[in-house]
N, C-alpha and C positions, 0 to 999 in steps of 0.2 A: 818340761812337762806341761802339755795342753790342763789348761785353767777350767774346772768342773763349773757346770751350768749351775749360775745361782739357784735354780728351783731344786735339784738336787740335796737332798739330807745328807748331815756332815756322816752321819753311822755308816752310811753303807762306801766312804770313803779310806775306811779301812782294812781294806780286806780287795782283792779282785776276782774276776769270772774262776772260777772252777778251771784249773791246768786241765784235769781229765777231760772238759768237755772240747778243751782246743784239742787232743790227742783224736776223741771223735771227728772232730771236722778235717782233722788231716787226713785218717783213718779215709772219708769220705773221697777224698784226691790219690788216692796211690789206685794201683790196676789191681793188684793182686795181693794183697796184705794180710800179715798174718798177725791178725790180732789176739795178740793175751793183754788188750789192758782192759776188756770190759767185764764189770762188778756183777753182774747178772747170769743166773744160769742159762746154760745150752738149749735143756731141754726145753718143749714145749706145757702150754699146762696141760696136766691130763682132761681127756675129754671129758669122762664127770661130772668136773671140776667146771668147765666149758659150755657143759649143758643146764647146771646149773644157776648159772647169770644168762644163760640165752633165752632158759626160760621164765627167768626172772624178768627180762627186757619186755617178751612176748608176751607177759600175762599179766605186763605195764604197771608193774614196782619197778617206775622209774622217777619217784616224784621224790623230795629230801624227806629223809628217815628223819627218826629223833634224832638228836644232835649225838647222845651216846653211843647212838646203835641201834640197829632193828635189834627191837626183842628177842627174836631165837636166836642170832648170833652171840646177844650181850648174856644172856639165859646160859648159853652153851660155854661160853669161854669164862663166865662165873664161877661154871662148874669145875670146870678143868682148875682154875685157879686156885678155888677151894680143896680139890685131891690133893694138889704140890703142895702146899701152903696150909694143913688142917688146923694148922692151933693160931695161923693168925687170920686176923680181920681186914682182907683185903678189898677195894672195890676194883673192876675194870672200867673199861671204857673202850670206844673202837676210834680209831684216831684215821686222819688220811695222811694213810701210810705212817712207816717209824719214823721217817724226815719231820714228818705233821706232826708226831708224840713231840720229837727231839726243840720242834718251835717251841710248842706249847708249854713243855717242861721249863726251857728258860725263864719263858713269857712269866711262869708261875711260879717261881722260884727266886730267880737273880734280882737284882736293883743295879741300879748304875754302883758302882765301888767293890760291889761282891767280889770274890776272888773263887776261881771254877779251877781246880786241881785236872790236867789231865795229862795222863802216859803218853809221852814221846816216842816212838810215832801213833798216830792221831787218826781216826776216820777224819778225813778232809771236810765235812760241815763244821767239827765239833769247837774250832778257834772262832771265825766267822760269827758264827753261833752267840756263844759267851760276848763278842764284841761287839753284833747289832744289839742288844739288849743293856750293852751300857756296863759289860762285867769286865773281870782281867781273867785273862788266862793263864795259868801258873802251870810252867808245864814240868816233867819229872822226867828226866832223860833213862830210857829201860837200856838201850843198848851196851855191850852188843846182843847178848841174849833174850831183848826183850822180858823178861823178868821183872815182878813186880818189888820191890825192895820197901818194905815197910817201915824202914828206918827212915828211909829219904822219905817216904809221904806225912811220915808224924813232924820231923823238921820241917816240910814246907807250910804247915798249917799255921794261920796267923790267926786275929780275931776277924779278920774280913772272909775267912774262908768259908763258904756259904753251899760247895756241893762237890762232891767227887766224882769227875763220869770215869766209869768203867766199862770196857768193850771185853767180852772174849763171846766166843773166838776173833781173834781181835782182825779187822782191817787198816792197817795191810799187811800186817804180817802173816797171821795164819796162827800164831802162835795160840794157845790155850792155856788161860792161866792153872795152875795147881790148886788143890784141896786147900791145902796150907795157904798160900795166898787170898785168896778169895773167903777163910772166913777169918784171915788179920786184915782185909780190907773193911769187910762189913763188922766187924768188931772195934777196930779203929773208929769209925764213923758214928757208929753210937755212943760208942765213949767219949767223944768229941761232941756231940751232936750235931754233926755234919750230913746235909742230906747226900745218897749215893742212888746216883742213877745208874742203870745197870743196860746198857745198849746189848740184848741176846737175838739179835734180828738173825745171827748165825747159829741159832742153835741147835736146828735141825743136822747140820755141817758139823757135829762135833764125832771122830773118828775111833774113841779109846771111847765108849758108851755114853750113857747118859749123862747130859751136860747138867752141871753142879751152880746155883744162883747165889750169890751173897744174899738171896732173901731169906735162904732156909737159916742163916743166922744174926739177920738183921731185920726184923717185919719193918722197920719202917724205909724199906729198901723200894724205890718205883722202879721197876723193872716194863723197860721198851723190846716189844717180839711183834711180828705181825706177819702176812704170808707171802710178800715178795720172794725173795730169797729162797723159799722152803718149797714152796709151788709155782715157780716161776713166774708170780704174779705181779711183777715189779709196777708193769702201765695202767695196774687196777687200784693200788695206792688204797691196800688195806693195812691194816696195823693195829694195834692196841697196845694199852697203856693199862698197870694195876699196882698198887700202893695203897697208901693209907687213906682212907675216905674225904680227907679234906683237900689234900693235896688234888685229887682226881676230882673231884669237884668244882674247885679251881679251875682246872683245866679244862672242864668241859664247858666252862662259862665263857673260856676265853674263848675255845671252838665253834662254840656260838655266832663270834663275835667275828670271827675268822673264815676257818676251813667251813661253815655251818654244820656238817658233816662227810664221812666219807662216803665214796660213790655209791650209791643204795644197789642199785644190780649186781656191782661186783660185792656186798657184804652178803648176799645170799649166795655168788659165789665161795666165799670163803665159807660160809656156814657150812656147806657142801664139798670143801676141803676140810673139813674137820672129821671127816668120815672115812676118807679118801686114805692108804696106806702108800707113805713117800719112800716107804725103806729103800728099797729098791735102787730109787735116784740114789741115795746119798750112798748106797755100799757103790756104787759107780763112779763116783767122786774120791770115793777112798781110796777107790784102784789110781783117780786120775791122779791124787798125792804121790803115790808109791811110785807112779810111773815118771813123774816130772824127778822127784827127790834122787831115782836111781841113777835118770838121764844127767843131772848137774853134779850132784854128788862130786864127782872127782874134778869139778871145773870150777867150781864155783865155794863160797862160804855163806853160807846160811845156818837158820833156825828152822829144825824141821817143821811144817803146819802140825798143825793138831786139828784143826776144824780150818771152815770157811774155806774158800775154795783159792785162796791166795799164796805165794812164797814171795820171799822177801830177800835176795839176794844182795852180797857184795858186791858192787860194781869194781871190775877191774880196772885200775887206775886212781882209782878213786873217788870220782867226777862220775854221780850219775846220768850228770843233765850232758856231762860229754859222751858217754856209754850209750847213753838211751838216743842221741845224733847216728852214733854208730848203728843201732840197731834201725835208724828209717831208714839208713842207706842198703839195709839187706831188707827194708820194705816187714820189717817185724814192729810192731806197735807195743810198748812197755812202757811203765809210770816213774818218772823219775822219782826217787826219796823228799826230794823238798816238796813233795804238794801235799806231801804228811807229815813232815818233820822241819826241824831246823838245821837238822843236817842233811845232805847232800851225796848220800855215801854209797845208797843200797837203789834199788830199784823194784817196782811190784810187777809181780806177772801173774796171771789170770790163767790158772789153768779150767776156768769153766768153757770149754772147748771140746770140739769133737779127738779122737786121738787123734785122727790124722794133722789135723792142723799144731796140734801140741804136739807130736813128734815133728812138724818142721820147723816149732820154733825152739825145738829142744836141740836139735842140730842147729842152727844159725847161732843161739847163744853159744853151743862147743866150738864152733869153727871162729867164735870172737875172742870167747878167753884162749884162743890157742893161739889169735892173732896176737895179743898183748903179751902173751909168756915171751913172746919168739921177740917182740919190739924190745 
C-alpha cells in the first residue's frame, strides 16, 4: 500500500472516494450504457421553479444571504414547520444542501468516542461521516427485510451512544419504515436521551401517502429535508435543517464557519418551489416502482420500495461485486451492496429513469438471473 503524504490528516484516512462516484466515471467510458445507479431524478426542474433563480440571478441576488437563509425562504419554511409540528418549538435553518445539514449535524453533535447507531444498509456518507469527526459507528444489521427491530437498537445503546440516524425512505433500499417503527424509534431515544436525526431528504417519494416523522413523537428529533430529490434540484445544493433551538443554532454557527451559506439564487429558487405542485412527478415514480417490482418479481428477491426511487435486490450468486462485473459486461451500470453495507449480498438499482431505459435494464437483469438458474 503506497504511504499517504505526510501533510495529509490521519481522519480522512479512514474511509476512501465514494464507490458510486467510480461507477460515474465508468458510466463516462462505456458507448451506450444503461444506467440505474444514478441517485437523482430524471426529470428536469420545472420551469417556475427555473425562472425563479434566473430571476433571482438577473435582479443580482447574488451576493451571500444570511448564513440561516434569505428571510422569505427561512419565513416560509418556519411556517411550514410550525403546521407539521403545532405543539412543538422548533427552529429551521437552510443548509447547503442535506449533505451540508448531514456535516453540520455531526460537526454539532458528535466528539471523538461518541458512538452513532446506524441501520445496515446505510446512505453511503453516513459511516464516513461519524468517522471524520472522531465518532464510531455502531451499525444494526436490518436484513433481510430491512426492518427496524427495536430490541436490537435498545441492546446496542451504550453510555457512549450519543445519536441515532434514521433514513426513510431509506437509501438504498427503498424500503419505508412503519408507524409502529418510527415512533419506538423516537420514543426509544427520548427515553434514552439520545439525539435522533431523522435524514427525510425522500420524502416527497413516499408511495402509501403521507410520510410519518419520529418528530411528531419526539420534538427533540432534528429532522434533515431540503429540495434536491423532491425538485430535481440536486446541483442548486438547497436543504434545511429544524430541531430544537439550540441544536440549530449550533449549527448555523458552524455554517458560518464553513458552508457560510447556501447558494442565494438558488434559495429564491426553492422559495419558488414551495408554491410549485410536484404530485404529479412523484405518482410517475410510483408507476416507475410498480413497473420495475413487476419486471423482477419472479427473477429476483427483494423488499418491495415504499418510497424513494431505489430497489434493493438479491444478487444471484451471492457476490454482488461479482453480479454488478456481470452486469458492465451487458454495459448496464448497478451499485454493488458493500458501498452501503458490510455485506456484499444485494445490489441497488435506480429506477429514476425514463421507462425506456428501465425496461432495458429490466430485461438485461432477466436475461442474467436466467443465466445463473441454468449455471
Amino acid at each position: 500500500m503506497t504511504k499517504p503524504h505526510p501533510w495529509i490528516a490521519q481522519r480522512t484516512l479512514a474511509f476512501d472516494s465514494s464507490g458510486i462516484r467510480k461507477v460515474f466515471e465508468l458510466a463516462a467510458k462505456l458507448k451506450n450504457p444503461i444506467n440505474l445507479s444514478i441517485g437523482q431524478p430524471d426529470f428536469e426542474v420545472p420551469q417556475p421553479i427555473r425562472f425563479s433563480a434566473i430571476e433571482a440571478i438577473e435582479s443580482g441576488k447574488n451576493a451571500y444571504s444570511p448564513t440561516q437563509g434569505i428571510p422569505p425562504l427561512l419565513d416560509r419554511l418556519q411556517r411550514h414547520v410550525d403546521e407539521k409540528y403545532p405543539k412543538s418549538d422548533r427552529k429551521v435553518f437552510v443548509s447547503s444542501g442535506t449533505s451540508g445539514g448531514l456535516v453540520l449535524s455531526m460537526l454539532s453533535m458528535v466528539d471523538p468516542g461518541d458512538e452513532v447507531i446506524i441501520f445496515d444498509p446505510y446512505f453511503v456518507m453516513y459511516v464516513p461521516l461519524v468517522q471524520l469527526v472522531g465518532g464510531k459507528a455502531v451499525l444494526i444489521d436490518t436484513y433481510p427485510d430491512f426492518r427496524i427491530d427495536i430490541d436490537k437498537v435498545r441492546a446496542a445503546i451504550t453510555p457512549k451512544t450519543k445519536l441515532v440516524l434514521f433514513n426513510s425512505p431509506g437509501n438504498p433500499t427503498g424500503v419505508t419504515a412503519t408507524l409502529p417503527e418510527i415512533e419506538a424509534i423516537a420514543k426509544l431515544c427520548r427515553e434514552k436521551n439520545i439525539a435522533l436525526l431523522s435524514d427525510e431528504i425522500y420524502s416527497g417519494f413516499h408511495f402509501s401517502g403521507p410520510m410519518r416523522s419520529p418528530a411528531e413523537f419526539n420534538p427533540d428529533t432534528i429532522v434533515i429535508d431540503g429540495f434536491s430529490k423532491s425538485h430535481a434540484m440536486t446541483g442548486w445544493r438547497v436543504g434545511y435543517v429544524h430541531g430544537p433551538a439550540e441544536i440549530i443554532q449550533t449549527m448555523i454557527k458552524l455554517q458560518q464557519y464553513s458552508f457560510v451559506c447556501a447558494p442565494t439564487p438558488f434559495q429564491w429558487g426553492a422559495l419558488g418551489a414551495m408554491d410549485y405542485d410536484m404530485t404529479q412527478y412523484y405518482q410517475q415514480y410510483a408507476l416507475k416502482r410498480d413497473r420495475i417490482v413487476k419486471g423482477l418479481r419472479d427473477f429476483y428477491e427483494f423488499s418491495e420500495p415504499g418510497g424513494a426511487f431505489y430497489i434493493f435486490p438479491k444478487a444471484p450468486g451471492g457476490n454482488a461485486t461479482q453480479f454488478v462485473q456481470r452486469c458492465i459486461e451487458h454495459e448496464l451500470l448497478v451499485i454493488p451492496g458493500n458501498i452501503f453495507s458490510k455485506h456484499d449480498t444485494h445490489f441497488r438499482v435506480s429506477f429514476a429513469v425514463s421507462d425506456e431505459t428501465l425496461d432495458r435494464g429490466i430485461k438485461v437483469l432477466r436475461k442474467l438471473a436466467i443465466s445463473y438458474r441454468d449455471s
